[in-house]
C-alpha positions as CSV (number, residue, x, y, z in Angstrom):
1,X,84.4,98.7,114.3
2,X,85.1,96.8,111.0
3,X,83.2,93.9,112.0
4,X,80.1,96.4,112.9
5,X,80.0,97.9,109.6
6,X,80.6,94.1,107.4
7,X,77.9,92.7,109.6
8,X,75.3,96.3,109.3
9,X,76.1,95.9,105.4
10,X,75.5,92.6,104.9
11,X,72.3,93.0,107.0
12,X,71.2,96.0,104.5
13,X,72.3,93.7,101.6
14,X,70.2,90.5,102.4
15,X,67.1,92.8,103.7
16,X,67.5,94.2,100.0
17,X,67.1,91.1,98.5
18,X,64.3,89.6,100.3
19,X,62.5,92.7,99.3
20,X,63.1,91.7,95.7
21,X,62.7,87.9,95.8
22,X,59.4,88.9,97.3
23,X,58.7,91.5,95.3
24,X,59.0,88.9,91.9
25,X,57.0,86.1,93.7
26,X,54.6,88.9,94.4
27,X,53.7,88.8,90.7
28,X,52.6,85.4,90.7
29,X,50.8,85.6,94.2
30,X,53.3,83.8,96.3
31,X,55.1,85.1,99.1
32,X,58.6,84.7,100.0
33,X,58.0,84.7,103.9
34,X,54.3,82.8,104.6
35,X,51.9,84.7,106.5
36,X,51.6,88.4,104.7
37,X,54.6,90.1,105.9
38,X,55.1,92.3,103.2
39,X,51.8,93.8,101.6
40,X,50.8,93.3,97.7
41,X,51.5,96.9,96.4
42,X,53.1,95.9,93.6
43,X,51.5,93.8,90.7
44,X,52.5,93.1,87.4
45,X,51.7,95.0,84.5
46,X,48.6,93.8,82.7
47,X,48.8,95.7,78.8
48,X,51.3,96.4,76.7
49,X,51.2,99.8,77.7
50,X,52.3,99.3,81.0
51,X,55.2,97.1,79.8
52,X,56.2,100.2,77.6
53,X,55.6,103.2,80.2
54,X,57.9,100.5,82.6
55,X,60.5,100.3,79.8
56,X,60.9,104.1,79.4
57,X,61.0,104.6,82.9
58,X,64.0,102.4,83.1
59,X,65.2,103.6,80.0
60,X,65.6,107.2,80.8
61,X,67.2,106.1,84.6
62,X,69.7,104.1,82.5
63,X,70.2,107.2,80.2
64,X,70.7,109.3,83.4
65,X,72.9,107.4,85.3
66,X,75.3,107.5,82.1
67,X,75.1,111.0,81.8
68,X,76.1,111.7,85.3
69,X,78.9,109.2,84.6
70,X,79.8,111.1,81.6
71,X,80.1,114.4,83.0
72,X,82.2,112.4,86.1
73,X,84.8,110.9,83.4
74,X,85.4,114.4,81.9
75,X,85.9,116.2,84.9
76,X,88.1,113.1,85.8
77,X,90.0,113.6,83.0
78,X,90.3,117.2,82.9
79,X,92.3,116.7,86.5
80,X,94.2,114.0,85.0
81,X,95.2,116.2,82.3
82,X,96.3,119.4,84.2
83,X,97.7,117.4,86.5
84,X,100.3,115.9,84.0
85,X,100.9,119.5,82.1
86,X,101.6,120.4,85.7
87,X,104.2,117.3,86.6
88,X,105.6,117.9,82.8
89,X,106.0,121.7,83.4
90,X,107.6,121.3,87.0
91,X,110.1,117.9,86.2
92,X,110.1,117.3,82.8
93,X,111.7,120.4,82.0
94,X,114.5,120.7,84.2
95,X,115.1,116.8,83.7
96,X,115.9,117.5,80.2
97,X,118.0,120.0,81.2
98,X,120.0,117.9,83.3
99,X,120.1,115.7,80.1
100,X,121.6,118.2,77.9
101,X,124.3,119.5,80.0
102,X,125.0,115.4,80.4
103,X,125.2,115.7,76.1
104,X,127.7,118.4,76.4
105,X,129.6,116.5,79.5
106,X,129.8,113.5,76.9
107,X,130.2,116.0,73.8
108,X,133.3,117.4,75.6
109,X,135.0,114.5,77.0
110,X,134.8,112.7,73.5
111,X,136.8,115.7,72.1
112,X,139.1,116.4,75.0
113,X,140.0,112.5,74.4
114,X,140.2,112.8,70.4
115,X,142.6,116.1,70.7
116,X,144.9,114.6,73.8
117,X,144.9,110.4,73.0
118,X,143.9,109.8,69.1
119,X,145.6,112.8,67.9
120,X,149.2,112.0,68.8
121,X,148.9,108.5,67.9
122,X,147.6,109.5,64.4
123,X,150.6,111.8,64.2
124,X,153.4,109.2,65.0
125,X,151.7,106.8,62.9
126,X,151.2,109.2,59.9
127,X,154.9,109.9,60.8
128,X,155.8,105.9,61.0
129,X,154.0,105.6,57.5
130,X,155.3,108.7,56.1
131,X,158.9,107.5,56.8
132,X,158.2,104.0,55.9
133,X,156.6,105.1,52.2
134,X,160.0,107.5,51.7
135,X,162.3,104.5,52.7
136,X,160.3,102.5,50.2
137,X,160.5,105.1,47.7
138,X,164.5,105.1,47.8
139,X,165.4,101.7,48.8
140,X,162.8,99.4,48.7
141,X,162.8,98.6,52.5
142,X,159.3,100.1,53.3
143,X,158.5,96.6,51.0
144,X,160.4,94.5,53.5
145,X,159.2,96.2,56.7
146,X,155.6,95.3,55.4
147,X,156.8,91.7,54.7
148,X,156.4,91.3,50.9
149,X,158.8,90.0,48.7
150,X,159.6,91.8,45.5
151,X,158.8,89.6,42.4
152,X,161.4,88.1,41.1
153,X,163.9,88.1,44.5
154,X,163.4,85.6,47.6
């Protein structure tokens, strides 16, 4: 079936074309297939006039066919358009959801961890200083323990 339809298009295409080749060799009185297969119904414009009424012609097909297109890419885009306030609306929404109960997850396991890990090292350390800086205060071993030498001693 797919060969049908490449070989009926093809056919259509090339018929097309002989119809134009002939139809600019027309203009000059030639023919594109000898023996006056196609008849002369076309000639070439003669005035200026002609040229012009030709050119406006065109002009106002050209004009149409991007008006149509025009009117195609807006509706196109108006589909587009609802159609992504629509995916927004139905996955966006609960995605970020999803994301901020993921926030809390991380907000809550970061504090969990500071109250039950950091904070009881802090404490024996603050402890470990604490003692340290009243040793040092009454004997001058929180000096030693840190390894410095008082001036004056070795």
């Amino acid at each position: 079936m797919r060969l049908v339809s490449i070989v009926l298009a093809a056919a259509i295409v090339l018929g097309l074309l002989i119809l134009f080749v002939n139809g600019i060799l027309s203009y000059w009185n030639n023919d594109f297939i000898a023996g006056g297969a196609f008849p002369d119904a076309w000639t070439g414009p003669d005035t200026w006039s002609e040229w012009r009424d030709i050119v406006i012609v065109m002009s106002f097909f050209f004009f149409l066919l991007a008006g149509i297109l025009s009117v195609a890419l807006m509706v196109v885009l108006l589909i587009v358009a609802s159609l992504l306030r629509k995916v927004l609306r139905d996955n966006a929404g609960p995605a970020l959801d999803s994301l901020r109960q993921s926030l809390d997850n991380v907000r809550g396991t970061t504090e969990f961890a500071g109250e039950t890990i950091a904070a009881p090292i802090l404490r024996v350390y603050s402890v470990f200083h604490g003692v340290r800086s009243g040793l040092g205060a009454v004997s001058g071993i929180g000096d030693r323990i840190k390894g410095r030498k008082k001036k004056g001693r070795r």
